[in-house]
C-alpha positions in Angstrom: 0.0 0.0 0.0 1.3 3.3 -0.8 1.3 6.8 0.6 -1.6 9.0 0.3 -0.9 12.4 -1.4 -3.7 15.2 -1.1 -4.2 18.1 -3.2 -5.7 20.8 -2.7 -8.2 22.3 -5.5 -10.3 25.6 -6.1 -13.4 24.5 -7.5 -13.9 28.0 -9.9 -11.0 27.6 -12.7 -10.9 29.5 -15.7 -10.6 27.4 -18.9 -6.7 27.2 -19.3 -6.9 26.3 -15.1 -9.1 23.4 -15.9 -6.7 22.3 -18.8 -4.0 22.3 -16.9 -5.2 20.7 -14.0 -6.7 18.1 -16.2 -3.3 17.7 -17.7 -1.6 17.3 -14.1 -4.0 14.7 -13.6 -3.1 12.2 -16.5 0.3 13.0 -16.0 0.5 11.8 -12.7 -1.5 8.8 -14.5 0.9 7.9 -17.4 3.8 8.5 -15.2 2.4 5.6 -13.1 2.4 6.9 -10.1 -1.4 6.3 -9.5 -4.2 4.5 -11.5 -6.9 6.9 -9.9 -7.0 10.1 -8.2 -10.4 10.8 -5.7 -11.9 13.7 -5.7 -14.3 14.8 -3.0 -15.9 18.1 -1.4 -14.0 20.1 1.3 -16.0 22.8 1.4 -18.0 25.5 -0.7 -14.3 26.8 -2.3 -12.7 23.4 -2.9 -12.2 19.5 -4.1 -10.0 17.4 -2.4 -8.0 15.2 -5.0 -6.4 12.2 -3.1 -4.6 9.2 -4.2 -2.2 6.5 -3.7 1.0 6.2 -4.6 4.6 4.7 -3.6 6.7 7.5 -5.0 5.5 9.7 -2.2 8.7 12.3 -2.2 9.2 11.8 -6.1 5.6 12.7 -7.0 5.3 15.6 -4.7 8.5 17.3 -6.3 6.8 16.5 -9.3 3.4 18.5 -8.5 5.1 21.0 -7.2 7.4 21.7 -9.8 4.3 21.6 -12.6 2.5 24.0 -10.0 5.3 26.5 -10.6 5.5 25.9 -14.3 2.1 26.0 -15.0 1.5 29.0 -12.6 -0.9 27.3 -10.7 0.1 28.4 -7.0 -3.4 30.3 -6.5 -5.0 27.0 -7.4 -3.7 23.9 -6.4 -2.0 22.8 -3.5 -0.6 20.1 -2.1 -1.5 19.6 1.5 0.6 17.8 4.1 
């Protein structure tokens, strides 16, 4: 069983927010570091994405980094 990594989503993105998000998403996908990512309500502002994975430290780097690149600190965020 792997680690569980929680992000942190706004629920009102803008369309080039949603595409990148969505691209986040599968990336974390065809990377195989998860096969599904959960999404649930935390409150009236945001989704909480959640998933499995083994590569805990590797795949956080990893959304962090695409956070920066993709500008998307307002957005998403990883929570501890």
């Amino acid at each position: 069983m792997g680690r569980a990594i929680k992000l942190q989503v706004r629920k009102e993105l803008d369309g080039r927010q949603q595409f990148n998000l969505i691209k986040l998403k599968g990336s974390l996908i065809t990377k195989g570091y998860t096969e599904i990512i959960h999404i649930s309500d935390k409150d009236e502002e945001f989704h909480i994405n959640s998933f499995e994975t083994e590569a805990k430290n590797e795949v956080r780097e990893f959304i962090l980094d695409f956070i920066v690149k993709e500008n998307l600190s307002n957005t998403i965020s990883v929570l501890v």
